[in-house]
C-alpha positions in Angstrom: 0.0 0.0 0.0 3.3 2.0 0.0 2.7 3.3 -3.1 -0.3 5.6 -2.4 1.6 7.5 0.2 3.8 10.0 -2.1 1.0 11.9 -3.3 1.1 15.8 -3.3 0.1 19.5 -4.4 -1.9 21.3 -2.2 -3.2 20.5 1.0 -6.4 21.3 0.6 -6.5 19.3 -2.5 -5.3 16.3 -1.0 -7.8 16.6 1.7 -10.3 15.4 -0.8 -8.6 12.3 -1.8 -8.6 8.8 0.2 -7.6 5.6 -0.9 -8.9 2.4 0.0 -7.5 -0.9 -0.3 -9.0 -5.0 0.1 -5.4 -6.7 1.0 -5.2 -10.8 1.7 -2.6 -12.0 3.6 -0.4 -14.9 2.0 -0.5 -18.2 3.5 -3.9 -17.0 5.7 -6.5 -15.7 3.6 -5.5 -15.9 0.6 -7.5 -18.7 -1.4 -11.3 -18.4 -3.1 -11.4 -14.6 -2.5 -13.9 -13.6 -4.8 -16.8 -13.7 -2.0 -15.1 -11.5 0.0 -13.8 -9.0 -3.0 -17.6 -8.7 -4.2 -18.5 -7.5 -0.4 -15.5 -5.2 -0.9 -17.2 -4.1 -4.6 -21.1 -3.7 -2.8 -19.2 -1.3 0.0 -17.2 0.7 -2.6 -20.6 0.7 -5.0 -22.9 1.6 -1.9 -21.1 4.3 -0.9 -19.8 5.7 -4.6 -16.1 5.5 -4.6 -15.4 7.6 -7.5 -12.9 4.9 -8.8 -11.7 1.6 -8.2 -10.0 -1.4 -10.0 -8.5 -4.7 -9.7 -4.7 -4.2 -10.8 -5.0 -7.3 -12.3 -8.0 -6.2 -14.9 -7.6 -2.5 -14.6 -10.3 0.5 -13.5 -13.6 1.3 -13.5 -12.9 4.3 -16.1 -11.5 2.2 -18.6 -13.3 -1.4 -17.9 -17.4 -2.1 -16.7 -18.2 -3.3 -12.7 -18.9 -6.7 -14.5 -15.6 -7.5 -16.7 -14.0 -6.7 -13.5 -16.3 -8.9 -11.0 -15.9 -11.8 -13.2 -12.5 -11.8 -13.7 -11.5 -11.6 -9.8 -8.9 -14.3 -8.9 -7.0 -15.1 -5.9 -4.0 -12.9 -7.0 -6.3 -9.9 -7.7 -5.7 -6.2 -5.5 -8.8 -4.2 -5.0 -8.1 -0.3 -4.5 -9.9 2.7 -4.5 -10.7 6.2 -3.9 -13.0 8.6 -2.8 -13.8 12.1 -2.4 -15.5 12.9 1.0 -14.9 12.1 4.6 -18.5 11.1 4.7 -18.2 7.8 2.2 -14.4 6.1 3.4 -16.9 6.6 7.3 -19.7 4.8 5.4 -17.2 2.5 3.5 -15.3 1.3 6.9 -18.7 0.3 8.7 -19.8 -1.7 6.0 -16.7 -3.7 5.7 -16.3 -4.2 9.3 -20.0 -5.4 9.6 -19.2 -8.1 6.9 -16.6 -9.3 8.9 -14.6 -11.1 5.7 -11.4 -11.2 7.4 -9.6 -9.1 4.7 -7.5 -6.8 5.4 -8.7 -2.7 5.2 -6.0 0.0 4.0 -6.8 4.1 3.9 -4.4 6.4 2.9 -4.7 9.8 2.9 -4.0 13.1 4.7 -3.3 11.9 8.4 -5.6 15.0 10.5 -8.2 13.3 7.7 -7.7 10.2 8.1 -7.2 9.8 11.7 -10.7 11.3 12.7 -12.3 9.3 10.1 -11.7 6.2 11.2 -12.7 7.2 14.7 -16.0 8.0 13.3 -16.5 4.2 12.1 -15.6 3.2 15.2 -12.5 1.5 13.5 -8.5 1.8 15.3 -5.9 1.9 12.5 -3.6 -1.0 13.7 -0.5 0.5 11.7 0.3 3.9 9.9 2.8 4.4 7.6 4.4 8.0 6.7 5.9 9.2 3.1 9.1 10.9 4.4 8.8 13.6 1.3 11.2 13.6 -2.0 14.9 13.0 -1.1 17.7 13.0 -4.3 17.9 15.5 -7.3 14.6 17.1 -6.9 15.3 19.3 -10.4 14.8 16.2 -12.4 11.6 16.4 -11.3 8.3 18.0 -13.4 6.8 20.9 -12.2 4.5 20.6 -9.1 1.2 20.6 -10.3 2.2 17.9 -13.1 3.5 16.1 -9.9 -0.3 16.4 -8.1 -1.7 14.2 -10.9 1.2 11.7 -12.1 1.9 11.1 -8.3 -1.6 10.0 -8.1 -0.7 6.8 -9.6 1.8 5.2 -7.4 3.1 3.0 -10.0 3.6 6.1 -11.9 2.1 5.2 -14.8 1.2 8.3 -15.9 3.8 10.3 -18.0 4.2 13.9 -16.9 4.7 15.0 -20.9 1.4 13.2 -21.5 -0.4 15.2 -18.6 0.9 18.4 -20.2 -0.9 17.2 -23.5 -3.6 16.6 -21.9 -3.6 20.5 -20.1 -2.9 21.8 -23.5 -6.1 20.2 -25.1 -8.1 21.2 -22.3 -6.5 24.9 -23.2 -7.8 24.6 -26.3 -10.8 23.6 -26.2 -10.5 20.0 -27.8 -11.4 18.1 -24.4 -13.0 18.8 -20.9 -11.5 19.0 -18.0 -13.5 15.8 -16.8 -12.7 13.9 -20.3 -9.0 14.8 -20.0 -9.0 13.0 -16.0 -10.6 9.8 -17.5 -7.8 9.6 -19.9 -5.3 10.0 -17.3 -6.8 7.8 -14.8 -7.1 4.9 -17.7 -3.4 4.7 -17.4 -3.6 3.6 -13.6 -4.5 0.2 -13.4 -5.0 -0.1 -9.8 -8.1 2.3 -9.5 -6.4 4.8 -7.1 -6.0 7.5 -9.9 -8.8 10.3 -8.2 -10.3 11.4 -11.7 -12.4 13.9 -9.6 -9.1 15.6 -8.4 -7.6 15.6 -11.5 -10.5 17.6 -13.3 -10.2 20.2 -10.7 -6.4 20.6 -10.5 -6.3 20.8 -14.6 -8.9 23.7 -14.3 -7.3 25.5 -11.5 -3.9 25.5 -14.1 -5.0 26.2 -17.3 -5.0 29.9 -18.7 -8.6 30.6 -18.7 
């Protein structure tokens, strides 16, 4: 679940973006899955995560609930994302009530997060930090390209193809919202927030 941690841009932005996770545990859990995947699929459904995926079909954006359902397997990774404090609440007391013995992962801003899962009544047994960018930081794209490629944790996304994208939002060949789908295609996992993506593009495009 590392890999959702290095997220950034601004604050505020990020406090609208939580990831969710359905993890088995190897030599435990970890055989005829599916029934406990489609609970995890219901909860995400029921309370509207704005994308999800199994890594090992790809996203909701680019492939129907169905395609995905049917091709769940014992190596399949559920993630997801939503938008609002109010649905990972939702999300966490559903899951718990179905009691499938799967493991639950958030990630997200920590003075989110934390209160969040005190709401659903749920005590985080482990946190993990992201310690920030260490190395040759000029190498890097600029900061809001950053905010969406990071959002893929595999970093699937490439920073000259968000630019395109930008620049056909610019000129008027795609929408905002049409230009997140494309990006978010890219990430098979599901944790690409489409939502934040649309409103990062048209907070930096010259109007």
């Amino acid at each position: 679940m590392t890999h959702s941690l290095h997220r950034s841009g601004n604050i505020e932005s990020q406090k609208k973006d939580f990831v969710w996770f359905m993890y088995q545990t190897q030599g435990v859990n970890d055989k005829n899955i599916k029934p406990s995947a489609l609970e995890f699929i219901a909860a995400a459904e029921e309370c509207g995560s704005e994308n999800w995926g199994d890594v090992k079909t790809g996203p909701i954006t680019k492939y129907s609930v169905e395609e995905i359902k049917d091709k769940i397997t014992d190596k399949s990774r559920l993630r997801g994302v939503f938008t609002r404090k109010e649905q990972v609440v939702e999300f966490l007391e559903i899951v718990k009530s179905k009691d499938t013995g799967m493991s639950v992962v958030i990630s997200g801003v920590l003075s989110e997060v934390i209160p969040t899962c005190k709401d659903a009544g749920v005590t985080p047994h482990s946190i993990n930090y992201s310690l920030g960018i260490w190395g040759k930081k000029d190498n890097l794209p600029d900061d809001v390209t950053l905010s969406v490629t990071t959002m893929c944790g595999h970093h699937m996304i490439p920073p000259k193809f968000v630019n395109h994208i930008r620049n056909q939002v610019e000129k008027g060949r795609l929408s905002a919202e049409e230009g997140a789908i494309k990006l978010a295609n890219f990430c098979y996992c599901g944790i690409f927030n489409q939502v934040r993506c649309s409103d990062i593009i048209k907070e930096n495009i010259k109007s």
